[in-house]
N, C-alpha and C positions, 0 to 999 in steps of 0.2 A: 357280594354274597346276597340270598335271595333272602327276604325278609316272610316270614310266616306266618301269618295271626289268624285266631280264632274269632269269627264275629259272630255276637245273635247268640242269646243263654236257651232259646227253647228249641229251636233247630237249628241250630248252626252252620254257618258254611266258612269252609278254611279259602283265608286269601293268602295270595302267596305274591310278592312283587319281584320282578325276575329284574339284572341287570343287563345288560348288551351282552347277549353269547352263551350267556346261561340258560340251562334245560331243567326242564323240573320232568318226573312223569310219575301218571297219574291211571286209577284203575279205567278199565273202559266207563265211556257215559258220567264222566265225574264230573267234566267239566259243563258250568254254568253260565257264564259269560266271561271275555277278555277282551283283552286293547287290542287294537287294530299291529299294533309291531309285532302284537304275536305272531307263530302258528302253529299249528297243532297237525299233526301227522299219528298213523297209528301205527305200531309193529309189534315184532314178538322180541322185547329186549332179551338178549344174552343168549341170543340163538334160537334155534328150533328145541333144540334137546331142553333146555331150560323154561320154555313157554309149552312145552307139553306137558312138563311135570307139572307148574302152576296149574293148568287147565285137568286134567287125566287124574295126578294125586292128589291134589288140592282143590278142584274145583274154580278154582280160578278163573279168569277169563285169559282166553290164548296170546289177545293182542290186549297192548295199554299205549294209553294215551301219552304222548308226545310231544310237550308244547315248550317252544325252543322262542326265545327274544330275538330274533334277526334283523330286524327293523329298529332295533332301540328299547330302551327299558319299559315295561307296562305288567299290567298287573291282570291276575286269572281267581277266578272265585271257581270252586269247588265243592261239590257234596256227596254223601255217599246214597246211594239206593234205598237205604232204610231210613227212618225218621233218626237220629239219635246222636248223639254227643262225637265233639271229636277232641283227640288226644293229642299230642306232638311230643315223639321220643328221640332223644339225640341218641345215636349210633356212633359206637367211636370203641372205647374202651368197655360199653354196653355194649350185648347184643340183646335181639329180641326172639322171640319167638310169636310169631302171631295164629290165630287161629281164623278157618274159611269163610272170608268176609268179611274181615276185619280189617284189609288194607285201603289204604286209598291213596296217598301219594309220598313219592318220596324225590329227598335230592339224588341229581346227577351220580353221587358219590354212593349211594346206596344201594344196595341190587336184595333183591328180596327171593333166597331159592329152598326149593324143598328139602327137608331134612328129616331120614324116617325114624319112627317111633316104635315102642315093646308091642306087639301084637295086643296081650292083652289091653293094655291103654288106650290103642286104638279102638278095640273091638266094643268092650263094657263100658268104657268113658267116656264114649262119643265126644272126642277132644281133638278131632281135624281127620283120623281117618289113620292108615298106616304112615303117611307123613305129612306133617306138621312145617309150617311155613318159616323159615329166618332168617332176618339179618344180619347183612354183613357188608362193611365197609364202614365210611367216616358221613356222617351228615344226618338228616333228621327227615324221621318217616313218620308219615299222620295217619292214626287209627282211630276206626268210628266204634261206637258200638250201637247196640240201640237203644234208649231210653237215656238216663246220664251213667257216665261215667263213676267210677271211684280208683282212686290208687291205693294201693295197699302197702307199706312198706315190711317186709318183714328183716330183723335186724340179728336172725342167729337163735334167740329166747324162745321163740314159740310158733308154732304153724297153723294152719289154718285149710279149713276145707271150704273147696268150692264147686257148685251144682257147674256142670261145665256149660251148658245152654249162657251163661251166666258168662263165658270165659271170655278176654277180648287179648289179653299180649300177659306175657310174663317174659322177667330178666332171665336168659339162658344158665345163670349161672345158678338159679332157682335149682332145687330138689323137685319133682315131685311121683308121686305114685298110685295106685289105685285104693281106695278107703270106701269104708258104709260105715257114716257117720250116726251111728243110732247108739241109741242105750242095750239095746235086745242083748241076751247073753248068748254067746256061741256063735259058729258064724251063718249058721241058718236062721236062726234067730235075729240077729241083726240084719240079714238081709230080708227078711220078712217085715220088718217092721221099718227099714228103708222103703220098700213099696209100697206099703202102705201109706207112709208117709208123704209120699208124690216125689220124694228127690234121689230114689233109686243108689243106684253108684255114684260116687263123687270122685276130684281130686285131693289127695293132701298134699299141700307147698310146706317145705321148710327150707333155709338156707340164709341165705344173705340177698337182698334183690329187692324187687317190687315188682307185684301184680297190676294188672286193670281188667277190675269185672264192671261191666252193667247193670242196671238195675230192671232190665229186660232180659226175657230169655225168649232169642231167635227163634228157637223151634218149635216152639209154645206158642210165639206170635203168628207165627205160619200157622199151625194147626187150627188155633183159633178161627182165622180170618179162612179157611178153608170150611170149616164148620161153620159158617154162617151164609156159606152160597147155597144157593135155593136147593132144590130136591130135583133130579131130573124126571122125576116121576109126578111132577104134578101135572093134575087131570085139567088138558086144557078144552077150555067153552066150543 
């Protein structure tokens, strides 16, 4: 069985130790260095049909990485694209739900396919799009998010809203639906004073499960770091 550890508390990179014959795979470009009894091959696991929807609904990447022990047992370090924490969820009697850009590698045993969502959730809640990523099968799949991580457990008692820029995986068996978490009265009201506020429409989770937000939000990181390229209009000498 393939051994999984998280190394490094400020940007982390997952190592994974494969035994003779075992497969791990992994999002395009994750991989960071490996032992020579590796190799690493690239395709569209679970068909064509299945690697367009990753890529098409999900924005995913069309092919993933591949990296099979053939030579004997060694070990693969891994990262995701963005700076930021990583998570490891066992898959079994859990399922997950992840959201785009959240995956980065998972066991043999795992297959990660799209699953679609309410129009309106997709559309106001910018929460992956009209479908939504999930797992399914037995083994353990690692999700990054960017900045650190938190889990959240909820236990049935009480729910909880989440800014979705903010969202990294929730337990499928999670509740959840579209909410504007303000005080405002009525619902013009509270939506006015959501944008105001910078956090617009939100999620509400209730149920039995557990979340994982970040303490970053992807889209916001983007915008930023977009906002700070030069001007293409400066006057040059």
């Amino acid at each position: 069985m393939s051994v999984m550890t998280v190394t490094g508390s400020v940007d982390p990179v997952l190592s994974v130790r494969l035994e003779e014959g075992e497969t791990l795979y992994a999002e395009r470009n994750a991989m960071v260095c490996m032992d020579g009894t590796l190799s690493l091959t690239g395709g569209a696991r679970g068909g064509l049909f299945q690697a367009l929807g990753r890529k098409i609904l999900n924005d995913e990447t069309f092919f993933q990485q591949k990296i099979e022990a053939q030579k004997g047992a060694g070990e693969v370090l891994l990262a995701p694209t963005l700076p930021g924490a990583i998570e490891l969820l066992e898959c079994g009697e859990r399922q997950y739900m992840l959201t785009d850009g959240s995956y980065l590698a998972s066991e043999s045993g795992v297959e990660v396919q799209a699953k679609s969502q309410g129009l309106g959730r997709a559309l106001l809640a910018n929460s992956g799009g009209l479908f939504v990523m999930r797992t399914q099968g037995t083994g353990r799949v690692a999700v990054s998010g960017l900045g650190s991580i938190r889990v959240v457990e909820l236990d049935g008692t009480r729910s909880v809203f989440v800014d979705n820029g903010h969202l990294v995986a929730w337990d499928d068996a999670l509740k959840y639906e579209l909410a504007v978490n303000t005080s405002g009265k009525g619902f013009f009201g509270k939506l006015l004073h959501s944008q105001t506020s910078g956090e617009g429409i939100v999620l509400k989770f209730s149920g039995r499960g557990k979340l994982l937000v970040a303490s970053r939000n992807r889209g916001g990181f983007i915008d930023w770091i977009l906002g700070q390229m030069p001007d293409d209009k400066v006057v040059k000498n």
